[in-house]
Structure formats: structure tokens, C-alpha cells
N, CA, C and O atoms as a Maestro MAE file, in Angstrom:
{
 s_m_m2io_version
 :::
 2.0.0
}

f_m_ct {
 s_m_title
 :::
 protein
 m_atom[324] {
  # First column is atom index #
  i_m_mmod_type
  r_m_x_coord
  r_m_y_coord
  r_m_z_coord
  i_m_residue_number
  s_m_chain_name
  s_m_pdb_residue_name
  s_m_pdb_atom_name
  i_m_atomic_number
  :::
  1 25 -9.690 -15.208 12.601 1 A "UNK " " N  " 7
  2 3 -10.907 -15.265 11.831 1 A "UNK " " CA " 6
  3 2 -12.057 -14.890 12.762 1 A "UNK " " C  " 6
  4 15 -12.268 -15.341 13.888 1 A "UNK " " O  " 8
  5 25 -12.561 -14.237 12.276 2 A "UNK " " N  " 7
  6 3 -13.886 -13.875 12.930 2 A "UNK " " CA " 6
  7 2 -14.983 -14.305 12.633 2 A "UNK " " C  " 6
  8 15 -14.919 -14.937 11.578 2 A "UNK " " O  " 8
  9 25 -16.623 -14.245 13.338 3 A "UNK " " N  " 7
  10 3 -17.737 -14.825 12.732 3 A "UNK " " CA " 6
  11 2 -18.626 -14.016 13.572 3 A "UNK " " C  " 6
  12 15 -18.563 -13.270 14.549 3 A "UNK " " O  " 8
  13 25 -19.608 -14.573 12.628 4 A "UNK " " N  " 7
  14 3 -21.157 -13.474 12.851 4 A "UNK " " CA " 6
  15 2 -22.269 -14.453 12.851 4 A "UNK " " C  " 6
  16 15 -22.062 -15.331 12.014 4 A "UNK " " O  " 8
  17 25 -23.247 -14.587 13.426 5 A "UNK " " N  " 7
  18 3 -24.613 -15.090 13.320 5 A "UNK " " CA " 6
  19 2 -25.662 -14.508 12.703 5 A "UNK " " C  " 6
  20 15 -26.116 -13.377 12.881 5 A "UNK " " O  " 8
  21 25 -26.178 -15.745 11.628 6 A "UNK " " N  " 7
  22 3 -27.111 -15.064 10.182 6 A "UNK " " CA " 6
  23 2 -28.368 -15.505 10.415 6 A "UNK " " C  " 6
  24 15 -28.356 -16.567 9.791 6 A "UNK " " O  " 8
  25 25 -29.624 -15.389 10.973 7 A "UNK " " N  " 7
  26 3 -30.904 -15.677 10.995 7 A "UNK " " CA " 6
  27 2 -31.840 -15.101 10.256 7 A "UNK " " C  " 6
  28 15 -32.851 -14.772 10.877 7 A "UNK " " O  " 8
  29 25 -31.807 -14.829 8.870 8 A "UNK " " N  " 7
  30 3 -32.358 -14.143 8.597 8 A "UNK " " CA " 6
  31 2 -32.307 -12.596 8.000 8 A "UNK " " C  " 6
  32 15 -32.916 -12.043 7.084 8 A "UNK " " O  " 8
  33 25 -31.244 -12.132 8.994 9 A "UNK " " N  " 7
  34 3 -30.376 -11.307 9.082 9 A "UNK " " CA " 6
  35 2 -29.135 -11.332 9.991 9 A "UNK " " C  " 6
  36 15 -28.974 -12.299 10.736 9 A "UNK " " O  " 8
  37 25 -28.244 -10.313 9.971 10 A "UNK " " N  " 7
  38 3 -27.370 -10.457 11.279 10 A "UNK " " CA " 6
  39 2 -27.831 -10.207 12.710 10 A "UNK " " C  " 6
  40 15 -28.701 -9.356 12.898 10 A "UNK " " O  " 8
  41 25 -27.199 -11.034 13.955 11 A "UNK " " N  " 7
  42 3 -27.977 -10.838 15.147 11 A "UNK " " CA " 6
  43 2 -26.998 -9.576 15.811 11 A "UNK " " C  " 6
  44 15 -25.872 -9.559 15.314 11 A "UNK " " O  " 8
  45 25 -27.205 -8.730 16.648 12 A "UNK " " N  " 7
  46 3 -26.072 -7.411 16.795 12 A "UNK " " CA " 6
  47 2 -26.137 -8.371 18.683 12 A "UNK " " C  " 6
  48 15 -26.717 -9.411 18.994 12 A "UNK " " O  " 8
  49 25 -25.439 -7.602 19.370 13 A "UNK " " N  " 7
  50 3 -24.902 -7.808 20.565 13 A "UNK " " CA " 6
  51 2 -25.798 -8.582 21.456 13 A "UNK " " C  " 6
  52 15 -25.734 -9.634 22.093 13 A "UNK " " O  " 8
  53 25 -27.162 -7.087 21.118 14 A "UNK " " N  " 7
  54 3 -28.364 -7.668 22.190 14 A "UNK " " CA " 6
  55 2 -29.356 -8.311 21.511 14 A "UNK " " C  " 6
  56 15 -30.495 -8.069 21.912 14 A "UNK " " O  " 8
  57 25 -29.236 -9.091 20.559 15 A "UNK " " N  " 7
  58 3 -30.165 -10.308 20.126 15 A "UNK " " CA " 6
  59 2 -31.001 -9.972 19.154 15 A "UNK " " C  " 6
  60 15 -31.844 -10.806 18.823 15 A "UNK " " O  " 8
  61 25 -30.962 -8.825 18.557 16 A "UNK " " N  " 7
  62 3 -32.263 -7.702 17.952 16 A "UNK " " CA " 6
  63 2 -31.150 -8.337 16.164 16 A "UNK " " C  " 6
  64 15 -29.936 -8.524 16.076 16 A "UNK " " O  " 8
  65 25 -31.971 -8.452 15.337 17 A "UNK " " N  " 7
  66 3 -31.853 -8.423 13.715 17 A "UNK " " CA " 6
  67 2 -31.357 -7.377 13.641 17 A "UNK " " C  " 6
  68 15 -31.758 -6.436 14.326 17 A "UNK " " O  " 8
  69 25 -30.053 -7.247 12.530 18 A "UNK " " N  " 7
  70 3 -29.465 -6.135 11.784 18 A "UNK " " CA " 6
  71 2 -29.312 -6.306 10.814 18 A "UNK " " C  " 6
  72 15 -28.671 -7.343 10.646 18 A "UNK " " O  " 8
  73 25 -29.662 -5.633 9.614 19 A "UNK " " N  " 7
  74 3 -29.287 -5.441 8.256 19 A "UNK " " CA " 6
  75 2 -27.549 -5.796 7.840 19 A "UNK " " C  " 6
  76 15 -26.797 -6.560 7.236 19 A "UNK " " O  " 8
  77 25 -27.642 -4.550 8.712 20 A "UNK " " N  " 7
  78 3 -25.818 -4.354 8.541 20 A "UNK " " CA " 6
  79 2 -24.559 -5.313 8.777 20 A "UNK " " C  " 6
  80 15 -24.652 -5.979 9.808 20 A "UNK " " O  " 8
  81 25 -23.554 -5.486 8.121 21 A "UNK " " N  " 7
  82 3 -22.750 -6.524 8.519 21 A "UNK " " CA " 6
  83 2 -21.848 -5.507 9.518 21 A "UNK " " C  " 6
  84 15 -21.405 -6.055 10.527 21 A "UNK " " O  " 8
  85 25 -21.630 -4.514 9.391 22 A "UNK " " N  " 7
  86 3 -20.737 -3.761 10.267 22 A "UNK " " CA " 6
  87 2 -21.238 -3.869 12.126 22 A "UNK " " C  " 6
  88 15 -20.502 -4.036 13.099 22 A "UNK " " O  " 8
  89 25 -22.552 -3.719 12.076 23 A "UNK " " N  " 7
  90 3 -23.346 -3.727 12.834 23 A "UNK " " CA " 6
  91 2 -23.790 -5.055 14.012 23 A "UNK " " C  " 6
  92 15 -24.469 -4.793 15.005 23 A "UNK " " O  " 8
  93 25 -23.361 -6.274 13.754 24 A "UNK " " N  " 7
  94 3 -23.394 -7.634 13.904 24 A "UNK " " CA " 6
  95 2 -22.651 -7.820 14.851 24 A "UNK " " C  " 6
  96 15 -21.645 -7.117 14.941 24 A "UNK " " O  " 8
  97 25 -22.946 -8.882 15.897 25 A "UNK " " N  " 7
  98 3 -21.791 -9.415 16.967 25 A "UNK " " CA " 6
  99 2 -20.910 -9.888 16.374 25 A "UNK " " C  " 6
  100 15 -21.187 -10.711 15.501 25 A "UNK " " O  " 8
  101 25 -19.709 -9.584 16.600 26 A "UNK " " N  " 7
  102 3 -18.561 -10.834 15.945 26 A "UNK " " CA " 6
  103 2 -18.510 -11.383 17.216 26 A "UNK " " C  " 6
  104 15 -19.008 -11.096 18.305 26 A "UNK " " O  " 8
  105 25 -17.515 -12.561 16.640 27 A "UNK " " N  " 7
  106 3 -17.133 -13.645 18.063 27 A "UNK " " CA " 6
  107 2 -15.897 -14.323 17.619 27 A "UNK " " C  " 6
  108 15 -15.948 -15.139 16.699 27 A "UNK " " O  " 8
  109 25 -14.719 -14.015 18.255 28 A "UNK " " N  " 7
  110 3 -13.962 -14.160 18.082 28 A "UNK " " CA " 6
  111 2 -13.550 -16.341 17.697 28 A "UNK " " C  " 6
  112 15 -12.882 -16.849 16.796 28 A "UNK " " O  " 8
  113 25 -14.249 -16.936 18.745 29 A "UNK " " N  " 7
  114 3 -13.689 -18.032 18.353 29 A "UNK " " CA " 6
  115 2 -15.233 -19.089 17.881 29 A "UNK " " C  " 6
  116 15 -16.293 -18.980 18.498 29 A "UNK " " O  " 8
  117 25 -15.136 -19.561 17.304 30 A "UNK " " N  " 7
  118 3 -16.003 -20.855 16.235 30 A "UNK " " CA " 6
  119 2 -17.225 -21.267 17.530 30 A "UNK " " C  " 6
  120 15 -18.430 -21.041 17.413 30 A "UNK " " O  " 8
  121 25 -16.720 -21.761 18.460 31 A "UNK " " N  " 7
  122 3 -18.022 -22.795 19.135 31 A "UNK " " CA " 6
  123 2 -18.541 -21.190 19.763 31 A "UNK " " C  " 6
  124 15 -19.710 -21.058 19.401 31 A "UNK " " O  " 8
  125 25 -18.185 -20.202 20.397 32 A "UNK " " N  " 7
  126 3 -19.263 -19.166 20.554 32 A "UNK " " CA " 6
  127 2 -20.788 -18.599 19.916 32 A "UNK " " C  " 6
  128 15 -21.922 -18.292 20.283 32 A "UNK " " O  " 8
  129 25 -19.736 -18.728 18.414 33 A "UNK " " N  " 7
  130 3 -20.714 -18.381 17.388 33 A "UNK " " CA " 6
  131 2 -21.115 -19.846 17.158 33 A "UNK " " C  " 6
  132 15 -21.670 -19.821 16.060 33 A "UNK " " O  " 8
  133 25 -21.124 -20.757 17.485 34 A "UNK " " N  " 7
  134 3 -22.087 -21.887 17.255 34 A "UNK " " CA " 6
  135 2 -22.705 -22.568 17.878 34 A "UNK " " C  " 6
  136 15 -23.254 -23.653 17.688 34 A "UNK " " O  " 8
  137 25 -22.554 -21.427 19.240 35 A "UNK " " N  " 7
  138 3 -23.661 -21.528 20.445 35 A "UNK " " CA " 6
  139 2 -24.837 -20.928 20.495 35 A "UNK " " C  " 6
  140 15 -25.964 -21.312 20.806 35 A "UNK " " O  " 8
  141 25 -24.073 -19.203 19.886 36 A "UNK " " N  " 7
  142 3 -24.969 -18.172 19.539 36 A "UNK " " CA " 6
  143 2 -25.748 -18.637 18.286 36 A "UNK " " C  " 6
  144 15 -26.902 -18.223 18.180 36 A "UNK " " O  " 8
  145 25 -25.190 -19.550 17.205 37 A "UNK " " N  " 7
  146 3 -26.048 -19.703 16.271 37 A "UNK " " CA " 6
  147 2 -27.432 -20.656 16.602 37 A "UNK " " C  " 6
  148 15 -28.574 -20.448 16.192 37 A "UNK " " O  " 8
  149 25 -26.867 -21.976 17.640 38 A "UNK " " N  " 7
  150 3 -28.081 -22.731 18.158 38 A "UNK " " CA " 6
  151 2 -29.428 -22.055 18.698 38 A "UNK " " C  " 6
  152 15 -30.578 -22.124 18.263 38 A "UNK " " O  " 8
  153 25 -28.868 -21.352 19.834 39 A "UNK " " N  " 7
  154 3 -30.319 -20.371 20.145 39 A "UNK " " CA " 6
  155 2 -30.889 -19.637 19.301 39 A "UNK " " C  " 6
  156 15 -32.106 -19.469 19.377 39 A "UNK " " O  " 8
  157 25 -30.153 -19.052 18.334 40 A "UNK " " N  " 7
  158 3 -31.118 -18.073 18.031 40 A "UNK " " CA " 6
  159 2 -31.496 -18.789 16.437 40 A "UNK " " C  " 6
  160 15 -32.012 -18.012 15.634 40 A "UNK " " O  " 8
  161 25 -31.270 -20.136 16.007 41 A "UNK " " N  " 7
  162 3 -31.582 -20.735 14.659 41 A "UNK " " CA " 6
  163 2 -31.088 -20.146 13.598 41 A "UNK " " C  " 6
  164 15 -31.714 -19.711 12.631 41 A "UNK " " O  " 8
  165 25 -29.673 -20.134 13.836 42 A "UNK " " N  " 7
  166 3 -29.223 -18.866 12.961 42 A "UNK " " CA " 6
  167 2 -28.311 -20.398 12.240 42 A "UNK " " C  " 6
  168 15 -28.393 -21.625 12.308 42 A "UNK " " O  " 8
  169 25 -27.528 -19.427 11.615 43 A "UNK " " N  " 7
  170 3 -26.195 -20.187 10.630 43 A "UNK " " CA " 6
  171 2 -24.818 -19.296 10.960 43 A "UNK " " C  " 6
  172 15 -24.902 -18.076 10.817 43 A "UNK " " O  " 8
  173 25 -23.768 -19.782 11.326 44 A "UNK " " N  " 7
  174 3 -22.467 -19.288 11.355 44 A "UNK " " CA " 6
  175 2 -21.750 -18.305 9.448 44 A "UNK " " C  " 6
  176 15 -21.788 -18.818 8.330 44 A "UNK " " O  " 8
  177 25 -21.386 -17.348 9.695 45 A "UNK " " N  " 7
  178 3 -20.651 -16.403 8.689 45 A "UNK " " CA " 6
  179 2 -19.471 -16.273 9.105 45 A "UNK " " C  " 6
  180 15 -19.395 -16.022 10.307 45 A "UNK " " O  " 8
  181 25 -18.402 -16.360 8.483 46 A "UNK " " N  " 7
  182 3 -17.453 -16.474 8.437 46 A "UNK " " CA " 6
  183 2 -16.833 -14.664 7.322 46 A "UNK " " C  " 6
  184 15 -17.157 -14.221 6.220 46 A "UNK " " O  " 8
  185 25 -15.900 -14.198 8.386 47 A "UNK " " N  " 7
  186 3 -15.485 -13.018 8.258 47 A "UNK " " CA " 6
  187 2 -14.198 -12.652 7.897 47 A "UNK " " C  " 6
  188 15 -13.322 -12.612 8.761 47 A "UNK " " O  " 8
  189 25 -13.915 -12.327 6.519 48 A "UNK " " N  " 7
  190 3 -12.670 -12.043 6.354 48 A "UNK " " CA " 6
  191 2 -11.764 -10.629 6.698 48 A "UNK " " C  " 6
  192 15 -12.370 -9.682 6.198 48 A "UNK " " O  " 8
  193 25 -11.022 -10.357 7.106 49 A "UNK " " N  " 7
  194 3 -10.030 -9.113 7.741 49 A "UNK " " CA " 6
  195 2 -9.103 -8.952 7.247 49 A "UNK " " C  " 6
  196 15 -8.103 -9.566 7.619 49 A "UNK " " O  " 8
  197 25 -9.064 -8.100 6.257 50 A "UNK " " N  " 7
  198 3 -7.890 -7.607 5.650 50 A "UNK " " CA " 6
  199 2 -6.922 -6.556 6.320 50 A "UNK " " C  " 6
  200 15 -7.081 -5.341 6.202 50 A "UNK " " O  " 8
  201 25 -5.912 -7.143 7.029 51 A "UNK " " N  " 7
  202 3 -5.200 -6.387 7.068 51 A "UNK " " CA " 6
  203 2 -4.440 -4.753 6.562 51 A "UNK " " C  " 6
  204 15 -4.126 -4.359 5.439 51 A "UNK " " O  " 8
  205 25 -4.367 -4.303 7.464 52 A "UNK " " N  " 7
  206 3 -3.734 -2.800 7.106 52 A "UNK " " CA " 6
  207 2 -2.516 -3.042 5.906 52 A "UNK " " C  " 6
  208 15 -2.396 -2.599 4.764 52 A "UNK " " O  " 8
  209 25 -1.821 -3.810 6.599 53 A "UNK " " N  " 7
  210 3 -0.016 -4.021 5.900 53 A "UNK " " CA " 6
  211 2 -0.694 -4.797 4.782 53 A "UNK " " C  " 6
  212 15 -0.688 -3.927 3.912 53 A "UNK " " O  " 8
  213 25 -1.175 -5.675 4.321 54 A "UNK " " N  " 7
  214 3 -1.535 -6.193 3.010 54 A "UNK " " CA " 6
  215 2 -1.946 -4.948 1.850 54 A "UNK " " C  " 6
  216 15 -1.736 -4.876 0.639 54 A "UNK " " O  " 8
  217 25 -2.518 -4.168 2.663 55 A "UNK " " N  " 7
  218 3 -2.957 -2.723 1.544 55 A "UNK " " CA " 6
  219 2 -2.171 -2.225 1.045 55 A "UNK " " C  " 6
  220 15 -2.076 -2.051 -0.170 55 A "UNK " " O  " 8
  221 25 -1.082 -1.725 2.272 56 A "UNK " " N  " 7
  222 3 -0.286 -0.729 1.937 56 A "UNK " " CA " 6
  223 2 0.616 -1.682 0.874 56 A "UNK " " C  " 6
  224 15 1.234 -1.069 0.004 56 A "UNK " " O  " 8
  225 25 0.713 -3.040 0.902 57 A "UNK " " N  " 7
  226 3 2.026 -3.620 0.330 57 A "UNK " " CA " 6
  227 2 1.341 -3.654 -1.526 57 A "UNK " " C  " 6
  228 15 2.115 -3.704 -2.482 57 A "UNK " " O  " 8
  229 25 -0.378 -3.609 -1.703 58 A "UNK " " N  " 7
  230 3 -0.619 -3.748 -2.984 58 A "UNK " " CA " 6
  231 2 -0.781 -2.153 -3.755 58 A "UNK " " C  " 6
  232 15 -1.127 -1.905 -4.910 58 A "UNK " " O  " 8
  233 25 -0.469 -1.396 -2.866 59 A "UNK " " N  " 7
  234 3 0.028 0.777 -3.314 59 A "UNK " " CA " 6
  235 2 1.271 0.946 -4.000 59 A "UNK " " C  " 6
  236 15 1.572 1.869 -4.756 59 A "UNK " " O  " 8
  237 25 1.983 -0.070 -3.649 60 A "UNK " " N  " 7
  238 3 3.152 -0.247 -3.638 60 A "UNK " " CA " 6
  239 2 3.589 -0.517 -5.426 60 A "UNK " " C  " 6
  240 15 4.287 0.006 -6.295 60 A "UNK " " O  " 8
  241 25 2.634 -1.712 -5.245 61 A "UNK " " N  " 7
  242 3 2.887 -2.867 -6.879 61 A "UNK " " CA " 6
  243 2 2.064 -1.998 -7.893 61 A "UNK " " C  " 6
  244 15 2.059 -2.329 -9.078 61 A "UNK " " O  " 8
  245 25 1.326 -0.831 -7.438 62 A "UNK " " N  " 7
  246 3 0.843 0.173 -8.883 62 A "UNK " " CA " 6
  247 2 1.748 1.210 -9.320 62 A "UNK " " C  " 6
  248 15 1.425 2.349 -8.985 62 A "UNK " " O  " 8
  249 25 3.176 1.027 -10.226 63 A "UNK " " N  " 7
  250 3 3.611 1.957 -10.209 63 A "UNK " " CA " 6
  251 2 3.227 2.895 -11.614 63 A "UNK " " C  " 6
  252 15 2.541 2.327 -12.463 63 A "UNK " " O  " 8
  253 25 3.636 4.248 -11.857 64 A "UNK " " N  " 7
  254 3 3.067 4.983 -12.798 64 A "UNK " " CA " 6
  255 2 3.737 4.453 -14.415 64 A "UNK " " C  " 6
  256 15 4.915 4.668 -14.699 64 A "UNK " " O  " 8
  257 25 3.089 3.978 -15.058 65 A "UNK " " N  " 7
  258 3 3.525 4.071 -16.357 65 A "UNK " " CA " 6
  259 2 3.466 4.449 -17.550 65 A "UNK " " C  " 6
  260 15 2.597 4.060 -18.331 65 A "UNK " " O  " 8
  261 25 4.487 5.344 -17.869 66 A "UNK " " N  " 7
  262 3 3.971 6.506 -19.497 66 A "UNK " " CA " 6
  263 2 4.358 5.421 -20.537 66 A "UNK " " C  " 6
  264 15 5.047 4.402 -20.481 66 A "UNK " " O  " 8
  265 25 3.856 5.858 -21.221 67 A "UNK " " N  " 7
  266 3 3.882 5.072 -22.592 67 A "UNK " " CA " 6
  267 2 4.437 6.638 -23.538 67 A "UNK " " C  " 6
  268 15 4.259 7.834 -23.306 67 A "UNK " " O  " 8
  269 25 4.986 6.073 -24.386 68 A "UNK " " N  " 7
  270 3 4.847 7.367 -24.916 68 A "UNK " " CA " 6
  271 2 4.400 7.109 -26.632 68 A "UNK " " C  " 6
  272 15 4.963 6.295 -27.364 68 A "UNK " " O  " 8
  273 25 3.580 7.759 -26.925 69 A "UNK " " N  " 7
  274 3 2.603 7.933 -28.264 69 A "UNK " " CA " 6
  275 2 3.227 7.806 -29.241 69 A "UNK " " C  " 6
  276 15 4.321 8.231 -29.610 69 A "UNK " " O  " 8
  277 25 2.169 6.930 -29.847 70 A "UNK " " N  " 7
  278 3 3.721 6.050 -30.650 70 A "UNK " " CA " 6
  279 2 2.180 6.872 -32.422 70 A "UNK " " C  " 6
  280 15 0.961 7.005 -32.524 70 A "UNK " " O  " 8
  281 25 3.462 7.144 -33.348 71 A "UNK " " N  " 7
  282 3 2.799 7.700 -34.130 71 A "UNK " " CA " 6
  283 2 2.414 7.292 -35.176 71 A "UNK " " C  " 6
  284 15 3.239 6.528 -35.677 71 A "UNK " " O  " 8
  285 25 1.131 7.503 -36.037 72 A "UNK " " N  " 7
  286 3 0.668 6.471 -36.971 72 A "UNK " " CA " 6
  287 2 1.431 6.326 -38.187 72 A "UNK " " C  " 6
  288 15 2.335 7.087 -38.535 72 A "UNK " " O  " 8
  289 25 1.117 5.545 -38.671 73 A "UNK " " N  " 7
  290 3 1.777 5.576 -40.155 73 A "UNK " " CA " 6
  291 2 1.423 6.443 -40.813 73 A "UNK " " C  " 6
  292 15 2.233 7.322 -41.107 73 A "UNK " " O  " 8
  293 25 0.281 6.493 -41.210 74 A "UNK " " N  " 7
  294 3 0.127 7.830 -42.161 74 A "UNK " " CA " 6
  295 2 0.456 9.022 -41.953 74 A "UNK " " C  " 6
  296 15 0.514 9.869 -42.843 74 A "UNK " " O  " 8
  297 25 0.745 9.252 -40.584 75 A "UNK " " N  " 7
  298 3 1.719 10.787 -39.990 75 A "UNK " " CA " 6
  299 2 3.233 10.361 -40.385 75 A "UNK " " C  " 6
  300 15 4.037 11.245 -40.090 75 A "UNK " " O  " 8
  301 25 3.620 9.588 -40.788 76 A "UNK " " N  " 7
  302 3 5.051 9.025 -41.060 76 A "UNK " " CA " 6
  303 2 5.812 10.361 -41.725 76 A "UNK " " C  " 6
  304 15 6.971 10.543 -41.352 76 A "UNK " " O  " 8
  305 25 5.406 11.034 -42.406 77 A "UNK " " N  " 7
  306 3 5.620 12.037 -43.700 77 A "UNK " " CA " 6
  307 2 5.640 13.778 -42.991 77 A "UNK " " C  " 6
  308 15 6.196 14.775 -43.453 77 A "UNK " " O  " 8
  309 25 4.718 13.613 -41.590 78 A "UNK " " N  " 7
  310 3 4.877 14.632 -40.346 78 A "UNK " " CA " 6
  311 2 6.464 15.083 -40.254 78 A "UNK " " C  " 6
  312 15 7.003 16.096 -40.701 78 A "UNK " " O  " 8
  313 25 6.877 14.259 -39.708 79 A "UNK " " N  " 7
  314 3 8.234 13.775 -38.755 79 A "UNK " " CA " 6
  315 2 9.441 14.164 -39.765 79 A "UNK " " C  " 6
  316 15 9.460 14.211 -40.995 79 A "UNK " " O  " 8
  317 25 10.391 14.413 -38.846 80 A "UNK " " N  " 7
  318 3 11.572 15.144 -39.111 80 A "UNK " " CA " 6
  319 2 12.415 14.393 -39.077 80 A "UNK " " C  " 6
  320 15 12.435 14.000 -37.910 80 A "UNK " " O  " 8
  321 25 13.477 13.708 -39.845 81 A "UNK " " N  " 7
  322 3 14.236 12.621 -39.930 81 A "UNK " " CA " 6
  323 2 15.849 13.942 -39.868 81 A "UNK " " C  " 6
  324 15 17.001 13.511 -39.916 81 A "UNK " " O  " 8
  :::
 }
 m_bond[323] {
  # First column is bond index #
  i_m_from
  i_m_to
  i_m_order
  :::
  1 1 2 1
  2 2 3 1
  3 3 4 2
  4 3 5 1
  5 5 6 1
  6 6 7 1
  7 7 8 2
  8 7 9 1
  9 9 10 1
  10 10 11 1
  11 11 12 2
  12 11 13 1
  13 13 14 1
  14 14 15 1
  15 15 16 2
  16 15 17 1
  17 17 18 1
  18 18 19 1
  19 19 20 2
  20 19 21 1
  21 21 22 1
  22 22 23 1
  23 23 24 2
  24 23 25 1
  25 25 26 1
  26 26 27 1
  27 27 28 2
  28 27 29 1
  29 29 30 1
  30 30 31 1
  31 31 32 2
  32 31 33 1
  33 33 34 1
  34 34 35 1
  35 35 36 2
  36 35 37 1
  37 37 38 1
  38 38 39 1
  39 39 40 2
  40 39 41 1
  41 41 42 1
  42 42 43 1
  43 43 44 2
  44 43 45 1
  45 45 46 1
  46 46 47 1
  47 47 48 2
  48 47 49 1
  49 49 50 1
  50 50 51 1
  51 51 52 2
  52 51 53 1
  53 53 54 1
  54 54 55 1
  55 55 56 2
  56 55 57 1
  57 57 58 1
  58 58 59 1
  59 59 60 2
  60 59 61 1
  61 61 62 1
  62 62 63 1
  63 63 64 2
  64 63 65 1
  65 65 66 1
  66 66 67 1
  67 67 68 2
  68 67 69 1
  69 69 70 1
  70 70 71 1
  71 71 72 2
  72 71 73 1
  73 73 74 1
  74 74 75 1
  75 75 76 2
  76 75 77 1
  77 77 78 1
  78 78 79 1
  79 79 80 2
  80 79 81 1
  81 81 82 1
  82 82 83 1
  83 83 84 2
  84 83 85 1
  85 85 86 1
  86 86 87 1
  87 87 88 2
  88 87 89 1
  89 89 90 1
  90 90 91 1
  91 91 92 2
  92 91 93 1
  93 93 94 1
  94 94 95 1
  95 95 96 2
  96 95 97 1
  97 97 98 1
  98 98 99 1
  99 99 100 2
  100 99 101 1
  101 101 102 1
  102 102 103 1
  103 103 104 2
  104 103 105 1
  105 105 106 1
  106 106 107 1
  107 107 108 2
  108 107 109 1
  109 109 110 1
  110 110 111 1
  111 111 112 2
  112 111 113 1
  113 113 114 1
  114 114 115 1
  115 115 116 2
  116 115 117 1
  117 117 118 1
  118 118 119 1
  119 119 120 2
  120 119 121 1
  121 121 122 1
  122 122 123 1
  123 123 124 2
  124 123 125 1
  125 125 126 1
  126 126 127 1
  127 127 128 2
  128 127 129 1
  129 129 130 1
  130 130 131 1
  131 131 132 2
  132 131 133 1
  133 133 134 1
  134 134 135 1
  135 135 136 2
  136 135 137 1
  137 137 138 1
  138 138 139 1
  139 139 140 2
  140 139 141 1
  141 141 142 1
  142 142 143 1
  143 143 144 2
  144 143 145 1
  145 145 146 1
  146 146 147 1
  147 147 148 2
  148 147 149 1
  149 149 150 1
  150 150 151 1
  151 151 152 2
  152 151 153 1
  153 153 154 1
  154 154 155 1
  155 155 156 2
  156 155 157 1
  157 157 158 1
  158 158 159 1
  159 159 160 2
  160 159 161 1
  161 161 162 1
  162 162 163 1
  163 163 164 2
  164 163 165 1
  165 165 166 1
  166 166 167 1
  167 167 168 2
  168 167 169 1
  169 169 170 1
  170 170 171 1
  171 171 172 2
  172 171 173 1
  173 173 174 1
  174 174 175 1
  175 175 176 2
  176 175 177 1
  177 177 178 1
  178 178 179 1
  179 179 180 2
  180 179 181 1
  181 181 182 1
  182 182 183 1
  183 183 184 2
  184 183 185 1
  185 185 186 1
  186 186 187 1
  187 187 188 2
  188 187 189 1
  189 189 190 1
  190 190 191 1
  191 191 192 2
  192 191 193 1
  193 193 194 1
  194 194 195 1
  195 195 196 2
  196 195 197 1
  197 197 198 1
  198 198 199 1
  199 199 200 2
  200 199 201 1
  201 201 202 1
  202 202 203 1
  203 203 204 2
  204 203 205 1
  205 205 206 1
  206 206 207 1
  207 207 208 2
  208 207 209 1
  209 209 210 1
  210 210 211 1
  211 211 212 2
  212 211 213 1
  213 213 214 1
  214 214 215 1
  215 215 216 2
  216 215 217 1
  217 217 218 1
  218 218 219 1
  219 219 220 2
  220 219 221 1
  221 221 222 1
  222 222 223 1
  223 223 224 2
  224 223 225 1
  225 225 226 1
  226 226 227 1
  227 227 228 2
  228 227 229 1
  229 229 230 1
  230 230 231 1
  231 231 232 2
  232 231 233 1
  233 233 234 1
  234 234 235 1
  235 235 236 2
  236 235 237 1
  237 237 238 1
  238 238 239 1
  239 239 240 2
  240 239 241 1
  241 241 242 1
  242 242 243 1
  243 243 244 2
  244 243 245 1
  245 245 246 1
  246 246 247 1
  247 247 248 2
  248 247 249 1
  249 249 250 1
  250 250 251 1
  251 251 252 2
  252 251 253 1
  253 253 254 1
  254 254 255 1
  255 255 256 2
  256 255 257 1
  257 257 258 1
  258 258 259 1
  259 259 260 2
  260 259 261 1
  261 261 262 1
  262 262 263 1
  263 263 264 2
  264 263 265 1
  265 265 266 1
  266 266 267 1
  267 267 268 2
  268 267 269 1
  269 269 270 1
  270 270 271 1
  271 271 272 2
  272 271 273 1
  273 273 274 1
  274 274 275 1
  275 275 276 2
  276 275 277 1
  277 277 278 1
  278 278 279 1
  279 279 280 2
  280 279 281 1
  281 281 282 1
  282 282 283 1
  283 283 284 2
  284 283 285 1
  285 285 286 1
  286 286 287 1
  287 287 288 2
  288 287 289 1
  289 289 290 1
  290 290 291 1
  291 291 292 2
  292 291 293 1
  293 293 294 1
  294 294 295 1
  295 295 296 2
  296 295 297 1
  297 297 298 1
  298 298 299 1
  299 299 300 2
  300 299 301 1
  301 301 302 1
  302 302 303 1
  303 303 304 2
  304 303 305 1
  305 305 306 1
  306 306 307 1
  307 307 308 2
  308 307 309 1
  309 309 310 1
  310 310 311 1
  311 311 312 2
  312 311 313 1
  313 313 314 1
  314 314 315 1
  315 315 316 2
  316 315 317 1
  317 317 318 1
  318 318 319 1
  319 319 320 2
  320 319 321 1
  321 321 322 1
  322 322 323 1
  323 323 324 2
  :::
 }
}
């Protein structure tokens, strides 16, 4: 799990406000970022990471499905018996 420091905005490496979440220090373990959050009066964010292999495994579970056209009743009289 990763985390970021929120003051306002995100704090990036060298202490400067960022918009961006991409952009933001992460910190790998909890009391860092809740060291970094004390000085700078921030609040701890909590970062979720989705794995590569979780993706590929939900590509997987979409498979293609035809239906095939199912015809109205009133075309009933169309059709070739």
C-alpha cells in the first residue's frame, strides 16, 4: 500500500503543492507519510495499485456473445417452414 500527503493539495518530493495525484511523493510505509504529514499539516491518502495480472485476468471474463435475432411475431408469416 502506498500513501501520499494532502495539504490542501498533494505535496511532490521537494515540498512544493501539486494538483496532480501522479505527481505526489508516495511513501512506501505509514509512519513516513505520517511524519511527512506532521510537518507539513497535511492528512495521510491512502493509494490503491492495481495490479497488472488482476487486468489481464478481468480481459479474460469478457467473452464475445452473439445472440442471434430472434424474429417478431408478426414476421411469423415471412419464414419458411
Amino acid at each position: 500500500m502506498a500513501y501520499v500527503v494532502k495539504a490542501m493539495c498533494y505535496v511532490d518530493s521537494e515540498g512544493n503543492g501539486v494538483s496532480d495525484l501522479k505527481k505526489a511523493k508516495r511513501y512506501d510505509s505509514k509512519e513516513m507519510a505520517e511524519l511527512a504529514a506532521y510537518v507539513s499539516n497535511g492528512e495521510i491518502v491512502e493509494i490503491k495499485t492495481h495490479s497488472s495480472k488482476e487486468n489481464k485476468n478481468n480481459t479474460s471474463k469478457h467473452s464475445k456473445i452473439t445472440k442471434e435475432k430472434q424474429t417478431k411475431s408478426n414476421q411469423a408469416w415471412m419464414k419458411k417452414q
